[in-house]
Biopython code that builds the backbone (N, CA, C, O; Angstrom):
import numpy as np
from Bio.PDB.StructureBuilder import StructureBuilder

atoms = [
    (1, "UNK", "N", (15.006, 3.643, 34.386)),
    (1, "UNK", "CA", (14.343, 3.388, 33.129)),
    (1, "UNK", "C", (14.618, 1.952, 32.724)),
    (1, "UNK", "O", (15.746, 1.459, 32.746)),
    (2, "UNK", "N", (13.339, 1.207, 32.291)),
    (2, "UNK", "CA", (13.970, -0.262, 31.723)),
    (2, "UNK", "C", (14.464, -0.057, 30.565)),
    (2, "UNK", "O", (14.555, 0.778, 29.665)),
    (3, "UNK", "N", (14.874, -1.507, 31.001)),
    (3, "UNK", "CA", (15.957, -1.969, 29.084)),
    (3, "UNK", "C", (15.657, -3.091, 29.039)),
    (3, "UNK", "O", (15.091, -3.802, 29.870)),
    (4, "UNK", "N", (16.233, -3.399, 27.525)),
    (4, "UNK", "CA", (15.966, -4.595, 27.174)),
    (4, "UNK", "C", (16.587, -5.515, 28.242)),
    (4, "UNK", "O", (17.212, -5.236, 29.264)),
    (5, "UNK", "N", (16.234, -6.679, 27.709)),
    (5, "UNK", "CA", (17.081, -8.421, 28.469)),
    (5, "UNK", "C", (18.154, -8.414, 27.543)),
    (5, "UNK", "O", (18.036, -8.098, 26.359)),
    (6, "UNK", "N", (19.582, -8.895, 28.302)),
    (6, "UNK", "CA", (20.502, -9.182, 27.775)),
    (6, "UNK", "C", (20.016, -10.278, 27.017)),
    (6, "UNK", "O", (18.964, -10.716, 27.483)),
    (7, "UNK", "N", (20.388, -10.818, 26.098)),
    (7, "UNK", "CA", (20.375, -12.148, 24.614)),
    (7, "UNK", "C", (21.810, -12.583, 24.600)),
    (7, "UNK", "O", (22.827, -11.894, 24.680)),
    (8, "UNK", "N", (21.681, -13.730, 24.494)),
    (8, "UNK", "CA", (23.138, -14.716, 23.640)),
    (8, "UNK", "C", (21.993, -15.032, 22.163)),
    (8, "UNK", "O", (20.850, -15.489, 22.211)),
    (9, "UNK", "N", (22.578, -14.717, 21.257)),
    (9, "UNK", "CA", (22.027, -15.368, 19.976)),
    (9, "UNK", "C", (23.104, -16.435, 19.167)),
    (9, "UNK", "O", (24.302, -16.158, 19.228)),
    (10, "UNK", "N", (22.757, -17.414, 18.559)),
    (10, "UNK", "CA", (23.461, -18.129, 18.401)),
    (10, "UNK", "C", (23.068, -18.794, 17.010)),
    (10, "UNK", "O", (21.880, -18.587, 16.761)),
    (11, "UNK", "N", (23.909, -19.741, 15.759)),
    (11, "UNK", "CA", (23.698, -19.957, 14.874)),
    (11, "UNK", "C", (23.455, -18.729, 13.569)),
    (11, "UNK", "O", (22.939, -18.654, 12.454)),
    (12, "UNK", "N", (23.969, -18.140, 14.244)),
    (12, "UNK", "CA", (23.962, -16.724, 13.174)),
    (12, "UNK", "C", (24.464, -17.037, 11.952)),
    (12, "UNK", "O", (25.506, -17.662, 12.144)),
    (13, "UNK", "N", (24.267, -16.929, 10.900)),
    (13, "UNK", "CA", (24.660, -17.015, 9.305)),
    (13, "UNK", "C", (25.773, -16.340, 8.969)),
    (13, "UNK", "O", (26.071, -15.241, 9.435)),
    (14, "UNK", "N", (26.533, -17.075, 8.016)),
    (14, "UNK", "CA", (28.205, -16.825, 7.856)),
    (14, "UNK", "C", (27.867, -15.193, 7.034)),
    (14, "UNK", "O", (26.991, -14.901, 6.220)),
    (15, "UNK", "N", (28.836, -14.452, 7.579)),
    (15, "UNK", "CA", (29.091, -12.807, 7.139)),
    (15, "UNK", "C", (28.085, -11.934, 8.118)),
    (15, "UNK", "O", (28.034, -10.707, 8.039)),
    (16, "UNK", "N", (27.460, -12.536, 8.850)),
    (16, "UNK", "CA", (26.936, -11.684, 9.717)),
    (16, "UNK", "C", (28.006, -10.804, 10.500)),
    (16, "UNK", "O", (29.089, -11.254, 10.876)),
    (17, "UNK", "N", (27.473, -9.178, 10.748)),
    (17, "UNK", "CA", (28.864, -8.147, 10.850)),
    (17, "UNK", "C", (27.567, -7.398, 12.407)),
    (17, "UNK", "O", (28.045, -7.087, 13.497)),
    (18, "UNK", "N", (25.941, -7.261, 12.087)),
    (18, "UNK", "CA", (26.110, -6.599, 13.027)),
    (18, "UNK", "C", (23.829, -7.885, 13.348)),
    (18, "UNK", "O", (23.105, -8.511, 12.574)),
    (19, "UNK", "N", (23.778, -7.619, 14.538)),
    (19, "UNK", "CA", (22.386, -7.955, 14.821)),
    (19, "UNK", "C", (21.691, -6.823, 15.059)),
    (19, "UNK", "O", (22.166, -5.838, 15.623)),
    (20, "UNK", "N", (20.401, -6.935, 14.588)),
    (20, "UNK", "CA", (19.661, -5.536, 14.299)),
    (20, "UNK", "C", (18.176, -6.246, 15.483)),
    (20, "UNK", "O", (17.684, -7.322, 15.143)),
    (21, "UNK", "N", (17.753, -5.705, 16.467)),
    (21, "UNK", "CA", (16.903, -5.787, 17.756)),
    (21, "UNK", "C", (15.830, -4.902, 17.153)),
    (21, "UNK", "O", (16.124, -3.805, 16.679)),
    (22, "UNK", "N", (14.454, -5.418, 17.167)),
    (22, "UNK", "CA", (13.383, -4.215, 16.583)),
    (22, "UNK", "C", (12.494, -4.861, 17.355)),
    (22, "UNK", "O", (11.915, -5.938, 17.216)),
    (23, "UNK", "N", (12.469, -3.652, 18.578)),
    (23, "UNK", "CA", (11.080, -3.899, 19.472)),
    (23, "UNK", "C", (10.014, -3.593, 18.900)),
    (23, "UNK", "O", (9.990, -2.969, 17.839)),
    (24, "UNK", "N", (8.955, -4.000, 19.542)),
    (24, "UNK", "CA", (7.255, -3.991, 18.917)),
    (24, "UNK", "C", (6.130, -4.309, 20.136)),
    (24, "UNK", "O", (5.874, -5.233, 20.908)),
    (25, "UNK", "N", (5.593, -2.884, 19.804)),
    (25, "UNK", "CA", (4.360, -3.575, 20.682)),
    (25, "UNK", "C", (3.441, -4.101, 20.082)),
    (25, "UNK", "O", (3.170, -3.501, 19.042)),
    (26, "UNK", "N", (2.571, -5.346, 20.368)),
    (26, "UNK", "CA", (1.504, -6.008, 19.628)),
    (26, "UNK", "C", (0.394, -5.635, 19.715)),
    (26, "UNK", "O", (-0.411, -5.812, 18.801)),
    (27, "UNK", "N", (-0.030, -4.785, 21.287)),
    (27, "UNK", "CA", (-1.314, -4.337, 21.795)),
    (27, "UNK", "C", (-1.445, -3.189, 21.006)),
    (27, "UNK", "O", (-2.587, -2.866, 20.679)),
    (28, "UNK", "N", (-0.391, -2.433, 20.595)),
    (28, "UNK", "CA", (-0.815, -1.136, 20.164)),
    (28, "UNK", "C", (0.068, -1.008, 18.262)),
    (28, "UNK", "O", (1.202, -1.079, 17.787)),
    (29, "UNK", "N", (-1.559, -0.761, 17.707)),
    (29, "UNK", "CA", (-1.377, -1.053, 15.878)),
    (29, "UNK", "C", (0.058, -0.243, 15.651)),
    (29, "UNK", "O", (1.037, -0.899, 15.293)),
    (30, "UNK", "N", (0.184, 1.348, 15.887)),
    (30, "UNK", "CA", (1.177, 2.352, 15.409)),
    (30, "UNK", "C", (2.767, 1.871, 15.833)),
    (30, "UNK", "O", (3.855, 2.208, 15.364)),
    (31, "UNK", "N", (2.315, 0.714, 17.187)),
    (31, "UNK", "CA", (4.281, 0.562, 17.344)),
    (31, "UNK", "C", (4.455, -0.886, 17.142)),
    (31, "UNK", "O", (5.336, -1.571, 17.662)),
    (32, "UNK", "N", (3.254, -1.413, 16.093)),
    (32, "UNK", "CA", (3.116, -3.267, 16.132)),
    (32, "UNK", "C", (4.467, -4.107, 15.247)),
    (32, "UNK", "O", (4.777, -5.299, 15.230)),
    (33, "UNK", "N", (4.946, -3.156, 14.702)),
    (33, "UNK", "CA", (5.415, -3.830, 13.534)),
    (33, "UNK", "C", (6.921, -2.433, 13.087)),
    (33, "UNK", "O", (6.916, -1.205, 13.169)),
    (34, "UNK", "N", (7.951, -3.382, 12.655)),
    (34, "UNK", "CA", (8.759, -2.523, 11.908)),
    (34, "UNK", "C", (9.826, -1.864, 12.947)),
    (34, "UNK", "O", (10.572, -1.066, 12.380)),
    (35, "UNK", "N", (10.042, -2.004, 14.204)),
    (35, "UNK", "CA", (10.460, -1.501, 15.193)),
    (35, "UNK", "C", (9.759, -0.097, 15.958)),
    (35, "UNK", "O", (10.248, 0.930, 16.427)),
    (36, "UNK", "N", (8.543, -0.555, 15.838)),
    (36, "UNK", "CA", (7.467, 0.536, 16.775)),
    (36, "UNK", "C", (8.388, 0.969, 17.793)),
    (36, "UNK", "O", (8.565, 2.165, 17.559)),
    (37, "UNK", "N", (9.378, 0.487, 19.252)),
    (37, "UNK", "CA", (9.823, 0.994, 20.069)),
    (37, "UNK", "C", (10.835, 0.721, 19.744)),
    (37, "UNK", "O", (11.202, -0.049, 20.631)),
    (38, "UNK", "N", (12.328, 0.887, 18.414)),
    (38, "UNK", "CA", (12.970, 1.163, 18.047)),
    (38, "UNK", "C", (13.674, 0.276, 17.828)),
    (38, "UNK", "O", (13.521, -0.794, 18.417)),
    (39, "UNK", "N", (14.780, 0.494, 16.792)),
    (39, "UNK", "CA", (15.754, -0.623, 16.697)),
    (39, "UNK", "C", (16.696, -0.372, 16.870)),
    (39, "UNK", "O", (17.044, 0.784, 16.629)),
    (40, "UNK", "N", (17.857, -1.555, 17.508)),
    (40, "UNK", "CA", (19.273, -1.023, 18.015)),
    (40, "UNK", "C", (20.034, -2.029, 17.452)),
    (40, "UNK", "O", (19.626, -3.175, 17.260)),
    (41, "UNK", "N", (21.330, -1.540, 17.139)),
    (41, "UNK", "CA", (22.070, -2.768, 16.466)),
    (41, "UNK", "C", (23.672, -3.276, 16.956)),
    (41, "UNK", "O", (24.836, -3.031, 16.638)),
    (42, "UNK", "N", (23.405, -3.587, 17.308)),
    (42, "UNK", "CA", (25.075, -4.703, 17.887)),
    (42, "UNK", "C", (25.731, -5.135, 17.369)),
    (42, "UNK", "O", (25.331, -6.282, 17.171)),
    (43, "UNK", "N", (26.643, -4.979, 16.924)),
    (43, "UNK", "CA", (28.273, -5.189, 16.447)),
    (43, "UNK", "C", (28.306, -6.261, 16.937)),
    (43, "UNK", "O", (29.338, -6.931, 16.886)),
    (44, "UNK", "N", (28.897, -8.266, 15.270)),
    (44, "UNK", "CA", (28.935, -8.813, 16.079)),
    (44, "UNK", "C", (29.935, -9.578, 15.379)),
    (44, "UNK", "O", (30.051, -9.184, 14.219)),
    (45, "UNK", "N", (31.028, -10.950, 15.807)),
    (45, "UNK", "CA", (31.474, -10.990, 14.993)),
    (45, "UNK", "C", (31.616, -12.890, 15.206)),
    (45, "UNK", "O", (31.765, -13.352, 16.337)),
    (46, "UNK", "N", (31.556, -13.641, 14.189)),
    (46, "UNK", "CA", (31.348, -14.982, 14.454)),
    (46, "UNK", "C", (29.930, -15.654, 14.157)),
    (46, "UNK", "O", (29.238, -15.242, 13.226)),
    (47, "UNK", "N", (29.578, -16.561, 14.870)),
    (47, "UNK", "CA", (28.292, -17.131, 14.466)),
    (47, "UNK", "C", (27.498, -17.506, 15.957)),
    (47, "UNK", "O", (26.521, -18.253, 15.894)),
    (48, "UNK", "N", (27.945, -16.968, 17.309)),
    (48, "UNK", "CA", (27.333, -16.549, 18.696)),
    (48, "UNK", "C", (27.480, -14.934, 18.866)),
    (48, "UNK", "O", (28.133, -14.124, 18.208)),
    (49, "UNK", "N", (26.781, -14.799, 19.793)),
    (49, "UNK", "CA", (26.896, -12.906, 20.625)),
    (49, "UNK", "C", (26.271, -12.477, 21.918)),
    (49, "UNK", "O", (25.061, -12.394, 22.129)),
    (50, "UNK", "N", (26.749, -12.348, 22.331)),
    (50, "UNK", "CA", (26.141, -12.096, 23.543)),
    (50, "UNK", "C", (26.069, -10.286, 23.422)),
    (50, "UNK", "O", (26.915, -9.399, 23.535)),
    (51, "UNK", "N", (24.633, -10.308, 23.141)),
    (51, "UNK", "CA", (24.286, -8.864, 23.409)),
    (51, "UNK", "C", (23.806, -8.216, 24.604)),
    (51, "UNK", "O", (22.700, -8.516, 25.053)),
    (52, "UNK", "N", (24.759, -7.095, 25.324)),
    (52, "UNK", "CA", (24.255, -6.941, 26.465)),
    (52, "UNK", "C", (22.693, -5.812, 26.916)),
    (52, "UNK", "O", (22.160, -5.172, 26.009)),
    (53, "UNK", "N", (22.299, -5.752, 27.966)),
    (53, "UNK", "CA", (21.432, -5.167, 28.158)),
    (53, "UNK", "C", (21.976, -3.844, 28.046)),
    (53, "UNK", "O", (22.989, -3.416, 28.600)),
    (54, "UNK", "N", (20.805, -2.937, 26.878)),
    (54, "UNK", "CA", (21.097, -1.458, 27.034)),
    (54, "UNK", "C", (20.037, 0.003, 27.697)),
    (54, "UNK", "O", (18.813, -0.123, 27.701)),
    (55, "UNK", "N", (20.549, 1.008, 28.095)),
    (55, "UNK", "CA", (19.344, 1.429, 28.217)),
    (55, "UNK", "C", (18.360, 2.006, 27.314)),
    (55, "UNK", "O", (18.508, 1.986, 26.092)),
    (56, "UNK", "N", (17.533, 2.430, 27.797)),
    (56, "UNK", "CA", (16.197, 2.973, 27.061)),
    (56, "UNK", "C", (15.940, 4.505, 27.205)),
    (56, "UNK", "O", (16.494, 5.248, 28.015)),
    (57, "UNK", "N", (14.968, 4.858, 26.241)),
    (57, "UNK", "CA", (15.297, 6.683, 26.108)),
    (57, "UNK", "C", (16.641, 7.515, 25.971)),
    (57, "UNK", "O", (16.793, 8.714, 26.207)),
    (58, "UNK", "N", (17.464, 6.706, 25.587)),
    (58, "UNK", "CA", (18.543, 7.622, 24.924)),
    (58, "UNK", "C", (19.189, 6.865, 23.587)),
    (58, "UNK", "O", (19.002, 5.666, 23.381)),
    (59, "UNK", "N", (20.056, 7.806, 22.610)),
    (59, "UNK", "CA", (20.799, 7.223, 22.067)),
    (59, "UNK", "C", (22.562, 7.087, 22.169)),
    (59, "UNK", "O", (23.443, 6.757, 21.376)),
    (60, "UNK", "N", (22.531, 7.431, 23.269)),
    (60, "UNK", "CA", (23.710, 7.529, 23.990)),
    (60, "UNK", "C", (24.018, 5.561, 24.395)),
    (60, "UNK", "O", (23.092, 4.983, 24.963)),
    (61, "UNK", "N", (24.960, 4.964, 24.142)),
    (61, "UNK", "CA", (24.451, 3.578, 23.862)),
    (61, "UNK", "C", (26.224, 2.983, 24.382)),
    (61, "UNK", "O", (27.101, 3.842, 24.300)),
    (62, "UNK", "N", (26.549, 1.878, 24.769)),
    (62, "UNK", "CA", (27.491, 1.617, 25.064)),
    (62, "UNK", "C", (28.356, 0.751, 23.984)),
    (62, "UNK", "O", (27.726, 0.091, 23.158)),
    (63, "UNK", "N", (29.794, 0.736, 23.969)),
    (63, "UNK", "CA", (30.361, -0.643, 23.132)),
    (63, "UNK", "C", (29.964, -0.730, 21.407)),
    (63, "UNK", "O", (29.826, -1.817, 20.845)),
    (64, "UNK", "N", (29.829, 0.439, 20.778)),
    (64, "UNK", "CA", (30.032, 0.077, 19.575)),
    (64, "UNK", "C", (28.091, -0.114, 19.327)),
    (64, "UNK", "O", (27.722, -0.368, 18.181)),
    (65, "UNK", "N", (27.179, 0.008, 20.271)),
    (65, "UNK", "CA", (25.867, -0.224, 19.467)),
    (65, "UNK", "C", (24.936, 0.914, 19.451)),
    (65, "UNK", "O", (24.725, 1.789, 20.291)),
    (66, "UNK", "N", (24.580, 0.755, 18.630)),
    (66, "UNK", "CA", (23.857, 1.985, 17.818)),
    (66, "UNK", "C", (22.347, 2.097, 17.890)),
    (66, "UNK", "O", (21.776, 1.008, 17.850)),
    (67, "UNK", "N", (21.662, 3.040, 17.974)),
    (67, "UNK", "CA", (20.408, 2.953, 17.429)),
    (67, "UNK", "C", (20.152, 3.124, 16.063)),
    (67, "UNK", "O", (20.257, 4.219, 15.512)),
    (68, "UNK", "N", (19.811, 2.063, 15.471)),
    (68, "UNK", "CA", (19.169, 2.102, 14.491)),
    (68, "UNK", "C", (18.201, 2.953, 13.647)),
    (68, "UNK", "O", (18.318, 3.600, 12.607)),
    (69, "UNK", "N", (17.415, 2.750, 14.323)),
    (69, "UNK", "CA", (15.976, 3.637, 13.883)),
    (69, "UNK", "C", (15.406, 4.121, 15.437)),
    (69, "UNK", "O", (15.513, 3.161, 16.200)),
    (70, "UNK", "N", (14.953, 5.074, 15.981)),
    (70, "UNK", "CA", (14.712, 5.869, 16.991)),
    (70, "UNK", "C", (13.005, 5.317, 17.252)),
    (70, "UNK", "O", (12.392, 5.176, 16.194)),
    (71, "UNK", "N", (12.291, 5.035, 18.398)),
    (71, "UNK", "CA", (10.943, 4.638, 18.288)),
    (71, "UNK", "C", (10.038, 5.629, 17.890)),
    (71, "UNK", "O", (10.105, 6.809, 18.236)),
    (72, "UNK", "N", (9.143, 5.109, 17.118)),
    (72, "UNK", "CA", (7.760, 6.292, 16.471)),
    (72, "UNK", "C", (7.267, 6.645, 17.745)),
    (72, "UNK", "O", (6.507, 7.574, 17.473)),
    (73, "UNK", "N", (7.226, 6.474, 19.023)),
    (73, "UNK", "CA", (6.549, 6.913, 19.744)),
    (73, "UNK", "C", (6.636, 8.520, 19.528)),
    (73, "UNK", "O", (7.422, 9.067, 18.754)),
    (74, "UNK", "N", (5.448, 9.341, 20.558)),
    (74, "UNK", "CA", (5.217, 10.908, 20.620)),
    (74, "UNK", "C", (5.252, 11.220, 21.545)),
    (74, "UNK", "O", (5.519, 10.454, 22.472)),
    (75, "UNK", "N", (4.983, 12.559, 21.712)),
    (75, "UNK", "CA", (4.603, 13.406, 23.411)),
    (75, "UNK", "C", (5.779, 12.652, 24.263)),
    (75, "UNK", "O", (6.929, 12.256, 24.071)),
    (76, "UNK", "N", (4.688, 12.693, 25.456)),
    (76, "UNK", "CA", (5.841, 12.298, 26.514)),
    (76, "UNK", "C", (6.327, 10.912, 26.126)),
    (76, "UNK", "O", (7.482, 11.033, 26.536)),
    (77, "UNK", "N", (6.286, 9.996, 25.756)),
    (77, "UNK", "CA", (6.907, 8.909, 25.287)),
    (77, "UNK", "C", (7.887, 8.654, 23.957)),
    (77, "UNK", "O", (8.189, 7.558, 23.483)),
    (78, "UNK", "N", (8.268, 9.875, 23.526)),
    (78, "UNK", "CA", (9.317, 10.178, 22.573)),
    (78, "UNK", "C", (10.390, 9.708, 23.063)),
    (78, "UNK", "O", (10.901, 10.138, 24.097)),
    (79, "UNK", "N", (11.029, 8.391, 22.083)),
    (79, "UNK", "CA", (12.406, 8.255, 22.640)),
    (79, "UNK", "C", (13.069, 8.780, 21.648)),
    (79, "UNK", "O", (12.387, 8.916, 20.632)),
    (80, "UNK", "N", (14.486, 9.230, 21.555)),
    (80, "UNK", "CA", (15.664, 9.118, 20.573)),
    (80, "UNK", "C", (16.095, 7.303, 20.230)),
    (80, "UNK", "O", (16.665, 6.839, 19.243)),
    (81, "UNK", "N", (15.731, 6.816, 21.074)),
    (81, "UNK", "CA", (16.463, 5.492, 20.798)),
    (81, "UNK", "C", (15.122, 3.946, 21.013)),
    (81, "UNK", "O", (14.120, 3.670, 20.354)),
    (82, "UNK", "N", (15.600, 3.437, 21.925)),
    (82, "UNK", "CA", (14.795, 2.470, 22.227)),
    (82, "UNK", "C", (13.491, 2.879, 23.481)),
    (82, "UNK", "O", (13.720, 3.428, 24.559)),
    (83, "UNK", "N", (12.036, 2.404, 22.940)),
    (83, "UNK", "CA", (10.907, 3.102, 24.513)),
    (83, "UNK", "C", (10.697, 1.711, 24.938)),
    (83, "UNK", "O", (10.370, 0.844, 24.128)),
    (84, "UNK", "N", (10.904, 1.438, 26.382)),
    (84, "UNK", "CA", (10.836, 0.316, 27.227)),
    (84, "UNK", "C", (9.220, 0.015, 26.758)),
    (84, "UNK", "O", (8.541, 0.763, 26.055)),
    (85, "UNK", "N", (8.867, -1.072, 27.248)),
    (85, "UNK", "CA", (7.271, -1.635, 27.416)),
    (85, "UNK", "C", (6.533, -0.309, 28.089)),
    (85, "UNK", "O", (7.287, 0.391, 28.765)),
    (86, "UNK", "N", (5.690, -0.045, 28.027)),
    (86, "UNK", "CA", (5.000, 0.661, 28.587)),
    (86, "UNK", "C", (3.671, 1.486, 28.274)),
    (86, "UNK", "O", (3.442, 2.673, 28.040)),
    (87, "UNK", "N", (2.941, 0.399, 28.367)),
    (87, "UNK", "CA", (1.501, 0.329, 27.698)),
    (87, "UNK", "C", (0.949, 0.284, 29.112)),
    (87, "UNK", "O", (-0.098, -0.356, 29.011)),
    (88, "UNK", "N", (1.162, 0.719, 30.669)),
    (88, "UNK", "CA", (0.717, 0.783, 31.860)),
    (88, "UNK", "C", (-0.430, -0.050, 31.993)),
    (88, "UNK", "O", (-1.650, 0.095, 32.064)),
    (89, "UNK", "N", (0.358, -0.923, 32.002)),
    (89, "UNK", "CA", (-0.538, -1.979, 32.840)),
    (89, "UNK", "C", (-1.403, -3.107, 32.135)),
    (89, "UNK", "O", (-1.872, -4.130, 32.635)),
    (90, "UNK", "N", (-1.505, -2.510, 30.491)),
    (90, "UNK", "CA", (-2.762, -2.761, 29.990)),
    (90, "UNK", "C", (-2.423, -4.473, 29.671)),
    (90, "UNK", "O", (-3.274, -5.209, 29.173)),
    (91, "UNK", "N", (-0.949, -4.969, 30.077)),
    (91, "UNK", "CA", (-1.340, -6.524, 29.432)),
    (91, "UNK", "C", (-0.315, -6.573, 27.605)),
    (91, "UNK", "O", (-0.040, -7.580, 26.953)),
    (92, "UNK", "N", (-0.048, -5.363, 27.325)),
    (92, "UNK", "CA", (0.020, -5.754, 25.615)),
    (92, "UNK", "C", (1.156, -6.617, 25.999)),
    (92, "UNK", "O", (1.701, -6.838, 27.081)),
    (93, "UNK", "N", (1.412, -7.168, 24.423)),
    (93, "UNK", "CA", (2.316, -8.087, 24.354)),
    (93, "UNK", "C", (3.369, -7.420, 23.126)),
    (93, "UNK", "O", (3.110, -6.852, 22.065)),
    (94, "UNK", "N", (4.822, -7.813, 23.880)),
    (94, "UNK", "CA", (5.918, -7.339, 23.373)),
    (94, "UNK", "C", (6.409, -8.256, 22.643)),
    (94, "UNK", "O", (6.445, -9.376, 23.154)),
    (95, "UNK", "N", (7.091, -8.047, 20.829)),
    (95, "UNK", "CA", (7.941, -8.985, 20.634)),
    (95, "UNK", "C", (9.323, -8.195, 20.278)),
    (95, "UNK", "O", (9.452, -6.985, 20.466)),
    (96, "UNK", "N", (10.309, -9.013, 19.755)),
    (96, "UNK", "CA", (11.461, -8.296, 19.456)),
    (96, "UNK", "C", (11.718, -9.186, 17.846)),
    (96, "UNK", "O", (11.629, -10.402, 18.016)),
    (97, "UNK", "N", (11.841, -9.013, 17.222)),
    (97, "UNK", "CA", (12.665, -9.020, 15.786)),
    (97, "UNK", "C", (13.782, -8.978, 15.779)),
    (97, "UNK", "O", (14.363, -7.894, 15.724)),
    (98, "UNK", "N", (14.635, -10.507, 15.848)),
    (98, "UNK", "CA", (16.149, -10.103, 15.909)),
    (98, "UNK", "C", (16.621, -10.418, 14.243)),
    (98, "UNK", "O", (16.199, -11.455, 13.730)),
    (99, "UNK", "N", (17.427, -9.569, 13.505)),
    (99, "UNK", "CA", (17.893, -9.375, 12.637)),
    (99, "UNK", "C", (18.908, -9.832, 12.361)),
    (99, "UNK", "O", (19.572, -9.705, 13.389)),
    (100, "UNK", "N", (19.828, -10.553, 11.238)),
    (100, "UNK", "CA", (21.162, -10.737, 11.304)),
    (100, "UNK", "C", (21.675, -9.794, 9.831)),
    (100, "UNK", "O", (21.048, -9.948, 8.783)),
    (101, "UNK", "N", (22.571, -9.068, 9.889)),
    (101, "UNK", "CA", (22.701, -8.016, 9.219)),
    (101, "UNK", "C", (24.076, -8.381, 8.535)),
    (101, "UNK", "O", (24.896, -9.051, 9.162)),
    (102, "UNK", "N", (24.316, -7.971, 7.327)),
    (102, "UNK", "CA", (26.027, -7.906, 7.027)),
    (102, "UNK", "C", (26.751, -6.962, 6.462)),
    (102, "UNK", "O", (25.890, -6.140, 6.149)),
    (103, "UNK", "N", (27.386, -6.698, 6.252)),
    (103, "UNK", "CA", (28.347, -5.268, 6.509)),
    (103, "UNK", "C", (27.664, -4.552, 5.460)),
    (103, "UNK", "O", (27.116, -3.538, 5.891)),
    (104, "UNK", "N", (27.540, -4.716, 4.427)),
    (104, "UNK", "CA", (26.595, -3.389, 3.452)),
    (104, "UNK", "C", (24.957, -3.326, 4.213)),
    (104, "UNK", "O", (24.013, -2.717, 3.711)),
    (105, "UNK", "N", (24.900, -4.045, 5.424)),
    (105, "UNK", "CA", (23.133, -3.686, 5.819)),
    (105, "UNK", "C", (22.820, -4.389, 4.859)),
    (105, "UNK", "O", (22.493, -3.777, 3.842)),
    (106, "UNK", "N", (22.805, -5.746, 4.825)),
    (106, "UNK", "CA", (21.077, -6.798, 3.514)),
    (106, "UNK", "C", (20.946, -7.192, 4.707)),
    (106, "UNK", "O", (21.819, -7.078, 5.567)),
    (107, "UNK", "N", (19.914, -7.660, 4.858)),
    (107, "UNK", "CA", (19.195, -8.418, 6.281)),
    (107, "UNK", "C", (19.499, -10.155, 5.744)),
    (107, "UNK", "O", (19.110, -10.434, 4.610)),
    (108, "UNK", "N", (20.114, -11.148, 6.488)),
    (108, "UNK", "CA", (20.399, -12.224, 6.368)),
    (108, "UNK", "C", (19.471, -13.430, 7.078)),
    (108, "UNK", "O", (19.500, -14.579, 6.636)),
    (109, "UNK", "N", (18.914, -13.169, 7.853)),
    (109, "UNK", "CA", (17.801, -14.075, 8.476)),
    (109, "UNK", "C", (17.488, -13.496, 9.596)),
    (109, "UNK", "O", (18.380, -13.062, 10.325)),
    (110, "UNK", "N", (15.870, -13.367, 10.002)),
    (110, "UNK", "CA", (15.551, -12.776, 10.977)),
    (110, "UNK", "C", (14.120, -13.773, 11.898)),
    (110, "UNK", "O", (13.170, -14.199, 11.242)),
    (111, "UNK", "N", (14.219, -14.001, 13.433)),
    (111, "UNK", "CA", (13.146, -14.791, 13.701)),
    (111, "UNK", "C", (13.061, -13.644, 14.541)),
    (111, "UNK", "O", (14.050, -12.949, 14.773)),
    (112, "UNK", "N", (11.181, -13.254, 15.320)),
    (112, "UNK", "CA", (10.869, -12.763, 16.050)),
    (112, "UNK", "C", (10.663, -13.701, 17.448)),
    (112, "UNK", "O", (10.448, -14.912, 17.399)),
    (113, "UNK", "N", (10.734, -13.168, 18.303)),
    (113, "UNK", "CA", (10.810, -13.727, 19.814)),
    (113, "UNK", "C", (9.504, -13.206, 20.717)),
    (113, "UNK", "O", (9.013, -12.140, 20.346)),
    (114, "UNK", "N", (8.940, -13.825, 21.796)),
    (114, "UNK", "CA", (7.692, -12.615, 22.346)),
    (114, "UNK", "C", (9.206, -12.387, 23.827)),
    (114, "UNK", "O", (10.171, -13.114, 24.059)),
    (115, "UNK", "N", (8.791, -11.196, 24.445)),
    (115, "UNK", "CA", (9.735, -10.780, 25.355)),
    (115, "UNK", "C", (8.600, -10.594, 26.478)),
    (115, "UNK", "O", (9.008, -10.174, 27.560)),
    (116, "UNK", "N", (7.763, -10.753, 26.401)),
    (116, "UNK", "CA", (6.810, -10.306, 27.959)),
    (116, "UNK", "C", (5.359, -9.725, 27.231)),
    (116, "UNK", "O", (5.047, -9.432, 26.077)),
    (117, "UNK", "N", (4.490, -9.724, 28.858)),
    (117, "UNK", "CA", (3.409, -8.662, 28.365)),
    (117, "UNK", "C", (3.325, -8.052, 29.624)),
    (117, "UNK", "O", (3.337, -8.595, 30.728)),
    (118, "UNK", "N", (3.228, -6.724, 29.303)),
    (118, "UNK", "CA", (3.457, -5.498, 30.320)),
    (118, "UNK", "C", (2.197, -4.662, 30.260)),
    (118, "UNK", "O", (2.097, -3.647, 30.949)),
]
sb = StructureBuilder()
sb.init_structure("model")
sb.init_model(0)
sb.init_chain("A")
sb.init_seg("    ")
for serial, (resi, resn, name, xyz) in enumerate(atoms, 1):
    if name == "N":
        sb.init_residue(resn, " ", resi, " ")
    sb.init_atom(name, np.array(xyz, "f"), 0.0, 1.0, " ", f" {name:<3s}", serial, name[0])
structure = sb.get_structure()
């Protein structure tokens, strides 16, 4: 099953405690926005992180990171956690929403990234 790409994020804003990852597909309206294929969040501590690659379709998760919010996907593409790209073939385009979060959860600055089109 794929997973995300490992990330180093860097310049993170002072009190940042955890980074919040919210995949999105762009090709398809229902998972475009908001963490359509789920969000996962990484424990982080400083103002770099190297977040490692996790897998996909479970929330079973390594090192302290969590799923966040579980993807809206349905049917057979129901994840508990994060759903890899998988729009077969069609081309959509993936971004990710990286979040910088601080210990009560306020969102502190967030840029989106494109990650591929699959």
């Amino acid at each position: 099953m794929a997973a995300p790409p490992p990330m180093e994020v860097s310049g993170l804003p002072a009190g940042t405690a955890m980074v919040v990852l919210s995949f999105n597909d762009q090709g398809y309206k229902p998972l475009s926005k908001g963490g359509g294929h789920g969000q996962i969040g990484f424990p982080v501590a400083g103002d770099t992180a190297k977040l490692p690659s996790v897998p996909g379709m479970t929330k079973q998760l390594p090192g302290g990171v969590s799923v966040v919010k579980k993807a809206r996907s349905k049917g057979k593409y129901a994840s508990p956690g994060y759903l890899p790209p998988c729009s077969g073939g069609k081309g959509h385009s993936y971004t990710v929403d990286v979040t910088a979060v601080d210990a009560k959860g306020k969102a502190l600055e967030s840029v989106t990234i494109g990650i591929g089109r699959y």
